[in-house]
mmCIF entry with sequence, helices, sheets and N, C-alpha, C, O atoms, coordinates in Angstrom:
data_MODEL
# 
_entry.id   MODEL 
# 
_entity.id                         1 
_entity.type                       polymer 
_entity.pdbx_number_of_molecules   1 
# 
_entity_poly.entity_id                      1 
_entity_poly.type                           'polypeptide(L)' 
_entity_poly.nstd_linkage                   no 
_entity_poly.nstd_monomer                   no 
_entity_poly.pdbx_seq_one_letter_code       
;(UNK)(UNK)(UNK)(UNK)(UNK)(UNK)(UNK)(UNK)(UNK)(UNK)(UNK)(UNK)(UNK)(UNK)(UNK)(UNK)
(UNK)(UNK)(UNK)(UNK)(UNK)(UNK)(UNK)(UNK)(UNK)(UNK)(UNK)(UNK)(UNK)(UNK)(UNK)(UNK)
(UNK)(UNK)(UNK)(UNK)(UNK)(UNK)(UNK)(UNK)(UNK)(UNK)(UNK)
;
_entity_poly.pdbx_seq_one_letter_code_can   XXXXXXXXXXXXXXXXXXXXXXXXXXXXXXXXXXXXXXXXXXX 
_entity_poly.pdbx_strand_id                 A 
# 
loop_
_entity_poly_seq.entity_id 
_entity_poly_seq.num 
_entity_poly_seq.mon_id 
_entity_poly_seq.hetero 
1 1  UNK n 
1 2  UNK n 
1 3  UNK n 
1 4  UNK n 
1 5  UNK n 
1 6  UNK n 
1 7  UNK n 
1 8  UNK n 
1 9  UNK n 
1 10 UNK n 
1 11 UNK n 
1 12 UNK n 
1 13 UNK n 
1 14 UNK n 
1 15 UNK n 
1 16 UNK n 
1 17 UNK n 
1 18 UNK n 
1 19 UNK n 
1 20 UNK n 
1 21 UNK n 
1 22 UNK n 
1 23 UNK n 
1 24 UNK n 
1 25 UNK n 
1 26 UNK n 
1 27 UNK n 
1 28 UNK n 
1 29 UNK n 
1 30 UNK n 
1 31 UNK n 
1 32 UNK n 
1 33 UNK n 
1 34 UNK n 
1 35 UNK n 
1 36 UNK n 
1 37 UNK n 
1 38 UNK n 
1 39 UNK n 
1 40 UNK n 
1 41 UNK n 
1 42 UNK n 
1 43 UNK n 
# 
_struct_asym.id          A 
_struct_asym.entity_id   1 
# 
loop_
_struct_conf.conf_type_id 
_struct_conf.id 
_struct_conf.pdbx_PDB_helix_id 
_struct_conf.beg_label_comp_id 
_struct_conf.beg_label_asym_id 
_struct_conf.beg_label_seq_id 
_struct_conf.pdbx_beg_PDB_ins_code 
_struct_conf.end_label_comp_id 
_struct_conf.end_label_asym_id 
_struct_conf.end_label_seq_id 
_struct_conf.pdbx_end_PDB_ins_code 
_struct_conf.beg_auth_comp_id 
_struct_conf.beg_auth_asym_id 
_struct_conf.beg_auth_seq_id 
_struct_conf.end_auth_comp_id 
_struct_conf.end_auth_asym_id 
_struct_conf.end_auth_seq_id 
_struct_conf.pdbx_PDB_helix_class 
_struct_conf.details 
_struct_conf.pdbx_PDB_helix_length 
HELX_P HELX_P1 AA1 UNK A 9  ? UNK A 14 ? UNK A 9  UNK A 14 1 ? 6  
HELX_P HELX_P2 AA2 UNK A 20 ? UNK A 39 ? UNK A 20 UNK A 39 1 ? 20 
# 
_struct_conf_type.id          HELX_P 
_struct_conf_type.criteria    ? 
_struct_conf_type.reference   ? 
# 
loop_
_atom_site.group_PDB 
_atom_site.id 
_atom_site.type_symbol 
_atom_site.label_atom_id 
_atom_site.label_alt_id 
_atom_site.label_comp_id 
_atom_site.label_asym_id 
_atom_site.label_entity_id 
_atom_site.label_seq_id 
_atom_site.pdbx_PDB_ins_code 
_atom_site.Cartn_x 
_atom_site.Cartn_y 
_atom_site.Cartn_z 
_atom_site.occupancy 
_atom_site.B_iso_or_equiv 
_atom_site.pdbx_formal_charge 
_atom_site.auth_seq_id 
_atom_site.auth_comp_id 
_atom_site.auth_asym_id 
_atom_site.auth_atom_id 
_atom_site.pdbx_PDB_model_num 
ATOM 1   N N  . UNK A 1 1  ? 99.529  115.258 92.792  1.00 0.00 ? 1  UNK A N  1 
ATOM 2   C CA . UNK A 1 1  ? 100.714 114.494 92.382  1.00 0.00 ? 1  UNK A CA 1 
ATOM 3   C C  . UNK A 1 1  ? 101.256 113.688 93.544  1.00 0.00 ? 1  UNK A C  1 
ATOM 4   O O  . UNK A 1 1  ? 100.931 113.889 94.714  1.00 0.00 ? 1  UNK A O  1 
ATOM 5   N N  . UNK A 1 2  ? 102.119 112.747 93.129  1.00 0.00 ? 2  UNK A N  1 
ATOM 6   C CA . UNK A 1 2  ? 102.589 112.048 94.238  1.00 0.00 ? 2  UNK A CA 1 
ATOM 7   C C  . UNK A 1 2  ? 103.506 112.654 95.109  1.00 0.00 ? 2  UNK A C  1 
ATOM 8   O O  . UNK A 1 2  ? 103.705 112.148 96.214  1.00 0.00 ? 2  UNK A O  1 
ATOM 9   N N  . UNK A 1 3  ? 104.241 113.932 94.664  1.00 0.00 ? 3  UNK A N  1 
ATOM 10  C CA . UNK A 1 3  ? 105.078 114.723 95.600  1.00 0.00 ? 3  UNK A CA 1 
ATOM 11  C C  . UNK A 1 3  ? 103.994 115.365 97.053  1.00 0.00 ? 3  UNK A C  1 
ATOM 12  O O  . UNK A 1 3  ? 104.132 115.187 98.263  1.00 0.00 ? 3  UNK A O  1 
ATOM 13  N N  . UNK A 1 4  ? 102.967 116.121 96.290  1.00 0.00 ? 4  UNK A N  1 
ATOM 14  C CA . UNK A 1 4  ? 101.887 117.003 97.396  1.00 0.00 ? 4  UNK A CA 1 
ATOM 15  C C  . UNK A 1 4  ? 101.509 115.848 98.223  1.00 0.00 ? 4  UNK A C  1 
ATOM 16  O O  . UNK A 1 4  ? 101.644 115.907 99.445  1.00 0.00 ? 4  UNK A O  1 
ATOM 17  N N  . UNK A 1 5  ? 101.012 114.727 97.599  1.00 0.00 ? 5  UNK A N  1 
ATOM 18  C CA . UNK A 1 5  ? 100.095 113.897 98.680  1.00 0.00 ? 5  UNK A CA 1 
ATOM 19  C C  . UNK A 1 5  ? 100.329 112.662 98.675  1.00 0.00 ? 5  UNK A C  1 
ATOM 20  O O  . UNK A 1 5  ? 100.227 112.210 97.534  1.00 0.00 ? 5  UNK A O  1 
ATOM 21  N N  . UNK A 1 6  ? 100.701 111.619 99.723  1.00 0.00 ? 6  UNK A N  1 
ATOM 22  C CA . UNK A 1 6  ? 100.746 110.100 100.257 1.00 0.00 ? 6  UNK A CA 1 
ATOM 23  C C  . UNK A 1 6  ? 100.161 109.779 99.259  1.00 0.00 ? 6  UNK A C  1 
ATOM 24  O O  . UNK A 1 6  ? 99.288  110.560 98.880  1.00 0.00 ? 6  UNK A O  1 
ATOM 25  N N  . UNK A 1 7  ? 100.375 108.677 98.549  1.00 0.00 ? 7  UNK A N  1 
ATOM 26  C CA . UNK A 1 7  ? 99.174  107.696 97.779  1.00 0.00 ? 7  UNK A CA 1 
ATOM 27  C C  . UNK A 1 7  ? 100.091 106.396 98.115  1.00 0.00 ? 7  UNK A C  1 
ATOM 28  O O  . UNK A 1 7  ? 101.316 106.325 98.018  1.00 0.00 ? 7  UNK A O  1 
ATOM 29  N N  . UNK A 1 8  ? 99.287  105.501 98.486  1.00 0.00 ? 8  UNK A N  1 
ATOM 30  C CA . UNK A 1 8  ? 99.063  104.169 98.575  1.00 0.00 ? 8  UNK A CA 1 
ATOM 31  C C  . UNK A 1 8  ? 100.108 103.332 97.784  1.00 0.00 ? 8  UNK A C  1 
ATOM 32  O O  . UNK A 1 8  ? 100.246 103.951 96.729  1.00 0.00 ? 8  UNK A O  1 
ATOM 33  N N  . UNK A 1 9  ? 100.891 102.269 97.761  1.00 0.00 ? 9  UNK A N  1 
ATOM 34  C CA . UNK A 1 9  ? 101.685 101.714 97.220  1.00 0.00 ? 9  UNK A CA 1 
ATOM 35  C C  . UNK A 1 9  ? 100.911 100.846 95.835  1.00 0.00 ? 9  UNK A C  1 
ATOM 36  O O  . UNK A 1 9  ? 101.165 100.604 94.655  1.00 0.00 ? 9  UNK A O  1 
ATOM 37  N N  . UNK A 1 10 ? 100.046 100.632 96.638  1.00 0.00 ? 10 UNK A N  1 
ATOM 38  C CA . UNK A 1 10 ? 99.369  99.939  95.381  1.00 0.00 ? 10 UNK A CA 1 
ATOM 39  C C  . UNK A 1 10 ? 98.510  100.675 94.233  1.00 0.00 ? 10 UNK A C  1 
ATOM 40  O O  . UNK A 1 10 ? 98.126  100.235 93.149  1.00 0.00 ? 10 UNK A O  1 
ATOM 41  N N  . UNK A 1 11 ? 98.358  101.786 94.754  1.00 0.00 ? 11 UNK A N  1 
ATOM 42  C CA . UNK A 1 11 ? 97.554  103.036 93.927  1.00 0.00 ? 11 UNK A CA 1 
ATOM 43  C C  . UNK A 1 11 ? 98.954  102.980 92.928  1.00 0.00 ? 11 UNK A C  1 
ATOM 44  O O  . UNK A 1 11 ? 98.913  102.842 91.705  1.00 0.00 ? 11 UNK A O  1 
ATOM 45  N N  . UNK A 1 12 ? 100.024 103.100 93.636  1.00 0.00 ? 12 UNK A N  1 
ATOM 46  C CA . UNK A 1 12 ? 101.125 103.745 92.574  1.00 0.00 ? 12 UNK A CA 1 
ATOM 47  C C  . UNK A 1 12 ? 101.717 102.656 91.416  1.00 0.00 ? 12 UNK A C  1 
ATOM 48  O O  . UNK A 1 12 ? 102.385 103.038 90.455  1.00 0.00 ? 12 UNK A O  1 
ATOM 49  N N  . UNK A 1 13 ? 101.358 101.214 91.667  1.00 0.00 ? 13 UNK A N  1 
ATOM 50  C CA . UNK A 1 13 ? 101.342 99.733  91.181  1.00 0.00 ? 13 UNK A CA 1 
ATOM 51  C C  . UNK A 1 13 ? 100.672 100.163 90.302  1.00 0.00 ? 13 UNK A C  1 
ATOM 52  O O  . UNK A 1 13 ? 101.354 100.574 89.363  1.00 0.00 ? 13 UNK A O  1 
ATOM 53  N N  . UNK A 1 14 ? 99.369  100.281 90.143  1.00 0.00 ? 14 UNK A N  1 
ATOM 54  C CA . UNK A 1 14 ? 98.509  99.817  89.269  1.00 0.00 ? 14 UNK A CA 1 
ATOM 55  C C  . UNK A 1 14 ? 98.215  101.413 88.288  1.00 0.00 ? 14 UNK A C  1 
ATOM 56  O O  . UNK A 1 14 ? 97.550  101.369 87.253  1.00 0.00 ? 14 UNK A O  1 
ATOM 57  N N  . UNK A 1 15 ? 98.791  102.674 88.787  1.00 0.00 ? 15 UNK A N  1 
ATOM 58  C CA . UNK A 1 15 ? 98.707  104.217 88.034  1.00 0.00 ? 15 UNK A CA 1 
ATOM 59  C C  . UNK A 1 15 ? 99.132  103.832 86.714  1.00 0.00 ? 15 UNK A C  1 
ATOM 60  O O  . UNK A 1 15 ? 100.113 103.089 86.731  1.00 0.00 ? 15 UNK A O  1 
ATOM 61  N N  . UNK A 1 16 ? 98.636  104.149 85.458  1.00 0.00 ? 16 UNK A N  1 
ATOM 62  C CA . UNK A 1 16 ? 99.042  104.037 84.087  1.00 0.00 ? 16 UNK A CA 1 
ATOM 63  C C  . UNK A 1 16 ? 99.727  105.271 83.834  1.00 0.00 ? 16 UNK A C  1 
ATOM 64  O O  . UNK A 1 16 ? 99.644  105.652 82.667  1.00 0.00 ? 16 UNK A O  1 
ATOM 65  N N  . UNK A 1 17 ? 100.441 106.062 84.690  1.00 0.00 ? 17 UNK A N  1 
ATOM 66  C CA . UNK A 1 17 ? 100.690 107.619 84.141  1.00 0.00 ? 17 UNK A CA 1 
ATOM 67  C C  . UNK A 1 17 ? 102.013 107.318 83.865  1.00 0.00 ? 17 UNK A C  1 
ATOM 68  O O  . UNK A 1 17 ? 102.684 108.151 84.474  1.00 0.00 ? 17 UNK A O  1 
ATOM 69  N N  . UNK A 1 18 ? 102.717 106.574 83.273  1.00 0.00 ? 18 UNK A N  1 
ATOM 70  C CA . UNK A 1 18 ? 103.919 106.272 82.678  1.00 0.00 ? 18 UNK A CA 1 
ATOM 71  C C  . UNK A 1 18 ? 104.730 105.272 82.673  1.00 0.00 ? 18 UNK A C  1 
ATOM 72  O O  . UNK A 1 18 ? 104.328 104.716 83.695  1.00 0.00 ? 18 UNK A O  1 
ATOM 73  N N  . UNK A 1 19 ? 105.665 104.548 82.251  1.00 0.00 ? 19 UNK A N  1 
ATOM 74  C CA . UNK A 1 19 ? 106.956 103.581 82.463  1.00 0.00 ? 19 UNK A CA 1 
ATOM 75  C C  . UNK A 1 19 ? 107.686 103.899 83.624  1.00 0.00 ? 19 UNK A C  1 
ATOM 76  O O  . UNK A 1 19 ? 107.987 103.131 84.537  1.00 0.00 ? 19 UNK A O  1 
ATOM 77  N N  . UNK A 1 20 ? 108.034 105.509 83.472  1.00 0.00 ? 20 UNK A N  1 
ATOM 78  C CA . UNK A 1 20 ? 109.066 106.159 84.782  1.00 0.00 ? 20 UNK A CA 1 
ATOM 79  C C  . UNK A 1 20 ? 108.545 105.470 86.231  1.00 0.00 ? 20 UNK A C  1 
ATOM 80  O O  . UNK A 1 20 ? 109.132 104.899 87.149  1.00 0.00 ? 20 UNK A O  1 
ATOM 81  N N  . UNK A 1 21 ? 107.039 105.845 85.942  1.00 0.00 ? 21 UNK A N  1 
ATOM 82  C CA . UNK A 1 21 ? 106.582 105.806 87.571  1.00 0.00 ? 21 UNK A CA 1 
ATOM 83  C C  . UNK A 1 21 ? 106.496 104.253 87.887  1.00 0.00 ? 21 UNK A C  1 
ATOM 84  O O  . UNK A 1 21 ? 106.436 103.877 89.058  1.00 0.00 ? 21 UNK A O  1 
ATOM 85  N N  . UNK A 1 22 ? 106.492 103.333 86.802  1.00 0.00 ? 22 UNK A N  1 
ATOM 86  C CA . UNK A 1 22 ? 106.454 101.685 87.497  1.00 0.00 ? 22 UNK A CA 1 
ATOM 87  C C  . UNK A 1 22 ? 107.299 101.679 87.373  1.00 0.00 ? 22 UNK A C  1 
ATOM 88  O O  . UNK A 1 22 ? 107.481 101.154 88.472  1.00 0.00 ? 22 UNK A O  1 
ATOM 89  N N  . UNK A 1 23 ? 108.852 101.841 86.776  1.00 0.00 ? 23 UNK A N  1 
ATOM 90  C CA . UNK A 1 23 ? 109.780 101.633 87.053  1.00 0.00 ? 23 UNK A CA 1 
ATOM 91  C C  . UNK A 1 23 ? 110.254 102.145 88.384  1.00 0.00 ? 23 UNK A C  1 
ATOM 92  O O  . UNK A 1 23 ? 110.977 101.407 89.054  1.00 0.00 ? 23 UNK A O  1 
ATOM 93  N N  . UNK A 1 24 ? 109.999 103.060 88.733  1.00 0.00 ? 24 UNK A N  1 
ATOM 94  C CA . UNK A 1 24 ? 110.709 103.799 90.102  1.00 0.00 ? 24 UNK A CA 1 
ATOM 95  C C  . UNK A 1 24 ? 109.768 102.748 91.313  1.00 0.00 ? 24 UNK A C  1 
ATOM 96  O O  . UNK A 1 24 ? 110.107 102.692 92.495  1.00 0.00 ? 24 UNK A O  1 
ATOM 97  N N  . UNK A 1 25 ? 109.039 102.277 90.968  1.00 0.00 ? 25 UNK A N  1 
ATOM 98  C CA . UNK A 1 25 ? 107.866 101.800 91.872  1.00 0.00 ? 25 UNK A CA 1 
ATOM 99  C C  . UNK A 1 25 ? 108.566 100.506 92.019  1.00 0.00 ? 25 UNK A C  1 
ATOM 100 O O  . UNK A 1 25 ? 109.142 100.208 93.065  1.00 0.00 ? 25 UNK A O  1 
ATOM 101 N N  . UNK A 1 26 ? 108.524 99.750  91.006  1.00 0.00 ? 26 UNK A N  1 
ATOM 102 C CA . UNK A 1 26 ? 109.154 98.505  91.507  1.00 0.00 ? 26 UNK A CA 1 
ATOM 103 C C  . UNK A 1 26 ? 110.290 98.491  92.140  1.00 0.00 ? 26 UNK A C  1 
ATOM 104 O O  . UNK A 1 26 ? 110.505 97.627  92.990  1.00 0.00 ? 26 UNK A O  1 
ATOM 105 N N  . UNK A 1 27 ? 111.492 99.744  91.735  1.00 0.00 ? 27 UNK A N  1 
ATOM 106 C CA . UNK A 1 27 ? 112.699 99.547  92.234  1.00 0.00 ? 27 UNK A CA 1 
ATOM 107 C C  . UNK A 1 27 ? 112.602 99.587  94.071  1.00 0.00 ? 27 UNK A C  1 
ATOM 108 O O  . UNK A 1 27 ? 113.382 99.091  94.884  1.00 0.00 ? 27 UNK A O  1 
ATOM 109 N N  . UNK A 1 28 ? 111.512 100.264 94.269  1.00 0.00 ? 28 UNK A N  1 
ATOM 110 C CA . UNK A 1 28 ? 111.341 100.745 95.777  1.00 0.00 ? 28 UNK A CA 1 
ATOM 111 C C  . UNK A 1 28 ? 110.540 99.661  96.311  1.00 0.00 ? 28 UNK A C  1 
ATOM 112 O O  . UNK A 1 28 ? 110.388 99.468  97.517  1.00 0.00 ? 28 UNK A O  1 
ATOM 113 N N  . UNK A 1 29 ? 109.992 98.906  95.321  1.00 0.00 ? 29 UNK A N  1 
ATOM 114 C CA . UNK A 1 29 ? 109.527 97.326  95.907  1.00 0.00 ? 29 UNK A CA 1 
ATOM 115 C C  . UNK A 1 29 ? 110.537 96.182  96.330  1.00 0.00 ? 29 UNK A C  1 
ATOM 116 O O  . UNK A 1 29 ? 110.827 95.500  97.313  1.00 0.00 ? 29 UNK A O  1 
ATOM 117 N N  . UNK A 1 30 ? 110.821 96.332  95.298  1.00 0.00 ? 30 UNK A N  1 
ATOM 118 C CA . UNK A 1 30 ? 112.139 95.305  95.451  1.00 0.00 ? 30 UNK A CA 1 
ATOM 119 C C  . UNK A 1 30 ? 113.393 95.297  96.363  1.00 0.00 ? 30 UNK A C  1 
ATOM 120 O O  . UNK A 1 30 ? 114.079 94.357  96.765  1.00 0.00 ? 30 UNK A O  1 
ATOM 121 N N  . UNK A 1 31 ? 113.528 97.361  96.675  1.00 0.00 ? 31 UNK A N  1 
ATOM 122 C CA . UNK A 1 31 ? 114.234 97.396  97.820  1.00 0.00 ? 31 UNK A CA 1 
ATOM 123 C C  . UNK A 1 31 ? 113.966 96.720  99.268  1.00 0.00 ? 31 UNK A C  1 
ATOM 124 O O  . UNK A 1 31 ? 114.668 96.021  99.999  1.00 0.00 ? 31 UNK A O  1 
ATOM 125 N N  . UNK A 1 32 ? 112.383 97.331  99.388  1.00 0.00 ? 32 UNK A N  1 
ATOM 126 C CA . UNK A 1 32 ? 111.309 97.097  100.792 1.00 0.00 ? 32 UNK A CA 1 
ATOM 127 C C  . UNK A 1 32 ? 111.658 95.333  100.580 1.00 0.00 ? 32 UNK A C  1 
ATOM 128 O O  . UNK A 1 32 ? 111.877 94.846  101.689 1.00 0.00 ? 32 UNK A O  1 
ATOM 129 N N  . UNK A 1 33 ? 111.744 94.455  99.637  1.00 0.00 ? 33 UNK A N  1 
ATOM 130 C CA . UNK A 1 33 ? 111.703 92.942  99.834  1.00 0.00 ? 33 UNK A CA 1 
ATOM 131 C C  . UNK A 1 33 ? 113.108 92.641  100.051 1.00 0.00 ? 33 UNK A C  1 
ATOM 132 O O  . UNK A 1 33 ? 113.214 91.517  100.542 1.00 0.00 ? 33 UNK A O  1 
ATOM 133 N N  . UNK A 1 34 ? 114.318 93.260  99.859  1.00 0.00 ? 34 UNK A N  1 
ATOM 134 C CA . UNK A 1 34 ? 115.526 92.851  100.216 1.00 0.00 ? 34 UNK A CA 1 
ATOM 135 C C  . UNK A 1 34 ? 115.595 93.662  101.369 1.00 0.00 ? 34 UNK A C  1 
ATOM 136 O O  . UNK A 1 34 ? 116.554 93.208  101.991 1.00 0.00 ? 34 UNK A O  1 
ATOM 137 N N  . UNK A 1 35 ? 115.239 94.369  101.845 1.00 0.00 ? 35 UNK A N  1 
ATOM 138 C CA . UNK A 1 35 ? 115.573 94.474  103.516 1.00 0.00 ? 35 UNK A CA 1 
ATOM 139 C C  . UNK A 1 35 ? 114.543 93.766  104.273 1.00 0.00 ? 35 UNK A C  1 
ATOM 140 O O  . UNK A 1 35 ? 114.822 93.510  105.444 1.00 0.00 ? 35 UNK A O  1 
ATOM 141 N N  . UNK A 1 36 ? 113.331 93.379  103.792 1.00 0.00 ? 36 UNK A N  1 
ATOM 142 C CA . UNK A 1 36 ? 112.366 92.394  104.410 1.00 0.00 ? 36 UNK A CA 1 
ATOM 143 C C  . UNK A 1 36 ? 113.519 91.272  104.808 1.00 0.00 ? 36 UNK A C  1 
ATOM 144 O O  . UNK A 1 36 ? 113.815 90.892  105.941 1.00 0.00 ? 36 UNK A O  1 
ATOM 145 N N  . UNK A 1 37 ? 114.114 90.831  103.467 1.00 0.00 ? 37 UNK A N  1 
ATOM 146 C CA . UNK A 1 37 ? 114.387 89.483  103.983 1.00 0.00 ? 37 UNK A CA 1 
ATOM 147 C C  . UNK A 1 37 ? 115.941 89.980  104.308 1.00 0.00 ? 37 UNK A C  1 
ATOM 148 O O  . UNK A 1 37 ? 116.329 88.933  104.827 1.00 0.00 ? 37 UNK A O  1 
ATOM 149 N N  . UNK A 1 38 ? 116.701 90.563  104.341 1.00 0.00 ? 38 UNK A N  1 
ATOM 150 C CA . UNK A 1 38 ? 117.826 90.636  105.119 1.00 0.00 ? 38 UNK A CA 1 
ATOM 151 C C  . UNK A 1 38 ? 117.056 90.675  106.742 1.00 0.00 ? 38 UNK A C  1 
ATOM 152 O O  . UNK A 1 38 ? 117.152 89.727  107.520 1.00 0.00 ? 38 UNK A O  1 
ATOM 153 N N  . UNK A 1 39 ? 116.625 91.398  106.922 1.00 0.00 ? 39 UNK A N  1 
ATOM 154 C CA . UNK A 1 39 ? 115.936 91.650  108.531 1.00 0.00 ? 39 UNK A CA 1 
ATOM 155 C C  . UNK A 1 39 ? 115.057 90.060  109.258 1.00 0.00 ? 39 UNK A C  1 
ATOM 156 O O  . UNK A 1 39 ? 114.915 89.735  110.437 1.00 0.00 ? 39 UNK A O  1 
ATOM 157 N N  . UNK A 1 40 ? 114.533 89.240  107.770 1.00 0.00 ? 40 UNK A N  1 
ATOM 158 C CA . UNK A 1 40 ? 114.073 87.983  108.605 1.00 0.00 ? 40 UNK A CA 1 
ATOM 159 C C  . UNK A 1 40 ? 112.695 87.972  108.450 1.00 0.00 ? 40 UNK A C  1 
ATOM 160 O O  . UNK A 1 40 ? 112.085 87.091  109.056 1.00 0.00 ? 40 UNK A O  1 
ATOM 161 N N  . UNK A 1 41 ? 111.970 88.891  107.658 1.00 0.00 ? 41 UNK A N  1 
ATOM 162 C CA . UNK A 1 41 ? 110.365 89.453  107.672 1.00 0.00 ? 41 UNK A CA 1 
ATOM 163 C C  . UNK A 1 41 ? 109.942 88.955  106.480 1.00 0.00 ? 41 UNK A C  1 
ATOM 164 O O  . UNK A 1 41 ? 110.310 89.248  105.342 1.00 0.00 ? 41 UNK A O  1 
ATOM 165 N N  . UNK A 1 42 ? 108.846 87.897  106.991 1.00 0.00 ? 42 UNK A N  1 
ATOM 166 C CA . UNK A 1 42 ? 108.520 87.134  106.033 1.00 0.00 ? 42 UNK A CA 1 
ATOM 167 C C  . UNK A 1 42 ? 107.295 88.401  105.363 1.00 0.00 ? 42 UNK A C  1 
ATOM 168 O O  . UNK A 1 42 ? 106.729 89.323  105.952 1.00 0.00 ? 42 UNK A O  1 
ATOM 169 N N  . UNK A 1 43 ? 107.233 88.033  104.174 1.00 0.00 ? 43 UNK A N  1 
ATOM 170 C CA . UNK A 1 43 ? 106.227 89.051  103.535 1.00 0.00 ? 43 UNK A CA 1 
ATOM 171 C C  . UNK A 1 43 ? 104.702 88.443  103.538 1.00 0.00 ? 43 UNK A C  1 
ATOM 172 O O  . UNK A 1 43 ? 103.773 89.104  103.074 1.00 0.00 ? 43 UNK A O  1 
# 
């Protein structure tokens, strides 16, 4: 599961194991891109 072991951001993008998990996924994308660009870090 994703609690026991690291998996990959994009492993967790493209996992079909539910709505929950792309929803929680994007929200933590979209965070990582608003502190990208508050900080100045082009993606």
């Amino acid at each position: 599961t994703i609690d026991s072991e690291p998996v990959p951001l994009g492993s967790l993008v493209e996992d079909d194991g539910g709505d929950e998990l792309h929803i929680s996924t994007k929200v933590v994308l979209a965070d990582k891109r608003l502190a990208d660009s508050i900080e100045g870090i082009p993606l």
